[in-house]
C-alpha positions as CSV (number, residue, x, y, z in Angstrom):
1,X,-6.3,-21.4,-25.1
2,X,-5.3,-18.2,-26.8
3,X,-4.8,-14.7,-25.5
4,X,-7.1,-12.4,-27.6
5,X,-8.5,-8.3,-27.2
6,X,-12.0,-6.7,-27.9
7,X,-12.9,-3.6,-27.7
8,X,-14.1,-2.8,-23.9
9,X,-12.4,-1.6,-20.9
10,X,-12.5,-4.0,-17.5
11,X,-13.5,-1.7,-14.6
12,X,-13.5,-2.3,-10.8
13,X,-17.0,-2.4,-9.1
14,X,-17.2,-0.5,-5.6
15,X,-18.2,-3.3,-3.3
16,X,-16.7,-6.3,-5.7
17,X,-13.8,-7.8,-6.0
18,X,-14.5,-9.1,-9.7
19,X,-14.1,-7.1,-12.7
20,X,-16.9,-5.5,-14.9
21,X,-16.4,-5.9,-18.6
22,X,-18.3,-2.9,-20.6
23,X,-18.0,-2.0,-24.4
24,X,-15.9,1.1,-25.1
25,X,-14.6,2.3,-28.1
26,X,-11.4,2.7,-28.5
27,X,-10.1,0.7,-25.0
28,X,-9.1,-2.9,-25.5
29,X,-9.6,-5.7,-22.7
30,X,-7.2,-8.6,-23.1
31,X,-8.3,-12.0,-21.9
32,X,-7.7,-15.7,-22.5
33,X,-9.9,-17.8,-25.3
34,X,-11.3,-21.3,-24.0
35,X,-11.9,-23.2,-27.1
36,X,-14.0,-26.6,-26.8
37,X,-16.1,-25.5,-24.5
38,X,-19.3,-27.5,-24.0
39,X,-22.9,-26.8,-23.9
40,X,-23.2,-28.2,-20.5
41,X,-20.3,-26.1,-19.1
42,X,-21.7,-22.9,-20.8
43,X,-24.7,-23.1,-18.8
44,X,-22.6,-23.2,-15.2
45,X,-20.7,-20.3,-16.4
46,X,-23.9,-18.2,-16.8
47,X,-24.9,-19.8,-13.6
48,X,-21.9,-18.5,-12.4
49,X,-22.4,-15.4,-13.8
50,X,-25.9,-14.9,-12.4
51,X,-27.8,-11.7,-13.3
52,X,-25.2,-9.1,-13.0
53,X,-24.1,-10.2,-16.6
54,X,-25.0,-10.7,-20.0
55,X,-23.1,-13.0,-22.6
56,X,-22.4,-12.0,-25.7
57,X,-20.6,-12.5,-28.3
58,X,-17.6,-10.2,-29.4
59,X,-15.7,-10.2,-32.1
60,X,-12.0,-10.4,-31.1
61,X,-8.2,-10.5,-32.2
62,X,-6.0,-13.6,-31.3
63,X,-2.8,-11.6,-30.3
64,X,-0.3,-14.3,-31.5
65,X,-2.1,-14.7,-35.0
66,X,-3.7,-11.4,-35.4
67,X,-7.0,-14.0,-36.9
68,X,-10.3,-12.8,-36.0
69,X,-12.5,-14.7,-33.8
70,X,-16.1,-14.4,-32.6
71,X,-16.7,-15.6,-29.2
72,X,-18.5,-15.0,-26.1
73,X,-17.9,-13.0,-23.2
74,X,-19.9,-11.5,-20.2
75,X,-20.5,-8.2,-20.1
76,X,-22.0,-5.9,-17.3
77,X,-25.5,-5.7,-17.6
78,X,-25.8,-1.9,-16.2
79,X,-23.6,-0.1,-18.6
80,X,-24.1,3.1,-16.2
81,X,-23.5,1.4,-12.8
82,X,-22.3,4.4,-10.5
83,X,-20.4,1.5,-9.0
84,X,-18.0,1.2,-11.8
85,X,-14.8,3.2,-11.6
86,X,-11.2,3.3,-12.9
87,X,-9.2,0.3,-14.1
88,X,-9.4,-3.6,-12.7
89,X,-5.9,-5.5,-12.8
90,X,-5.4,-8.9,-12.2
91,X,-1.9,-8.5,-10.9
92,X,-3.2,-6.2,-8.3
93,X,-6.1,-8.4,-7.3
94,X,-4.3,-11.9,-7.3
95,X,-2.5,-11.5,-4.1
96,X,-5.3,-10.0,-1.8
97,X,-8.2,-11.7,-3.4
98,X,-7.9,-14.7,-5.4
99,X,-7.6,-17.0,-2.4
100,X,-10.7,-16.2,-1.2
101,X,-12.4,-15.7,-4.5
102,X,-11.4,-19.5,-5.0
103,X,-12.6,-20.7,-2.2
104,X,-16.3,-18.3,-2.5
105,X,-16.0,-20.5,-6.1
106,X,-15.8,-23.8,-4.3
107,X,-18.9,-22.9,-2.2
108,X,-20.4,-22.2,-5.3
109,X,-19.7,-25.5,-7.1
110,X,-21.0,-26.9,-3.9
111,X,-24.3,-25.4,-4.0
112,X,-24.9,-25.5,-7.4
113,X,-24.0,-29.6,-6.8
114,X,-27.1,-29.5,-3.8
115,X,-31.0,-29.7,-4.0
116,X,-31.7,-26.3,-2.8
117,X,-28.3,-23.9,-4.6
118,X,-27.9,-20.6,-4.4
119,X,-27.6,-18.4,-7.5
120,X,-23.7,-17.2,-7.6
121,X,-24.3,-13.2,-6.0
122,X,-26.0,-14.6,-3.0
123,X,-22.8,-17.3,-2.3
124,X,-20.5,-14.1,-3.2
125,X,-22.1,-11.8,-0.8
126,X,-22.9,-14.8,1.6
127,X,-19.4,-15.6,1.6
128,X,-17.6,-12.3,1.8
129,X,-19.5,-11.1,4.7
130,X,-18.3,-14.0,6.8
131,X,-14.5,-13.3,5.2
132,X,-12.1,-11.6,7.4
133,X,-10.8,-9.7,4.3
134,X,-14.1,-8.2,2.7
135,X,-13.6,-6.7,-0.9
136,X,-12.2,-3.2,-1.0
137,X,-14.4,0.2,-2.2
């Protein structure tokens, strides 16, 4: 795993606790590189990533090499989503969210493991409605 940038910006979504990921030139999102990954696990990530996103592939810098990689990432499909605003940090979220986001994951795992799943928005909004801590605006 390597750390690498694109060209985007990561925007919080009113109503979300997950980040949107839109084009933008000029910003820079930085993120981890998964290499290896197989053709059965790319098709539970766009499971998990359900219709709110698109993945594409970027072309991107490895930070501790400066080498230029292509590689997919999943962007947000509605580019002008009123719901997008200002900037989406990790260290912000991880304390008041990623419990519960790990544990909406689980369910999701769960049902994508039964007969009858649920796509991934409909186990996010299932779950967060029955959360004591629903995502903030």
């Amino acid at each position: 795993m390597s750390q690498i940038f694109f060209l985007s910006h990561r925007f919080s979504i009113k109503g979300r606790v997950y980040p949107a990921i839109i084009p933008v030139q000029d910003k820079n999102v930085t993120g981890k590189v998964l290499f290896g990954i197989t053709d059965p696990e790319l098709d539970i990530l766009d499971a998990f990533e359900d219709v709110e996103y698109e993945r594409n592939i970027v072309h991107a810098s490895l930070i501790d090499t400066c080498d230029e990689v292509q590689t997919y990432t999943y962007v947000w499909k509605e580019k002008n989503d009123p719901h997008l605003f200002g900037n989406w940090d990790f260290e912000e979220w991880k304390p008041v969210h990623m419990n519960d986001f790990l544990k909406m994951t689980t369910g999701f795992v769960e049902e994508l493991e039964g007969p009858e799943s649920k796509p991934r928005v409909e186990t996010y909004e299932t779950f967060y409605q029955q959360s004591e801590n629903p995502p903030m605006p």
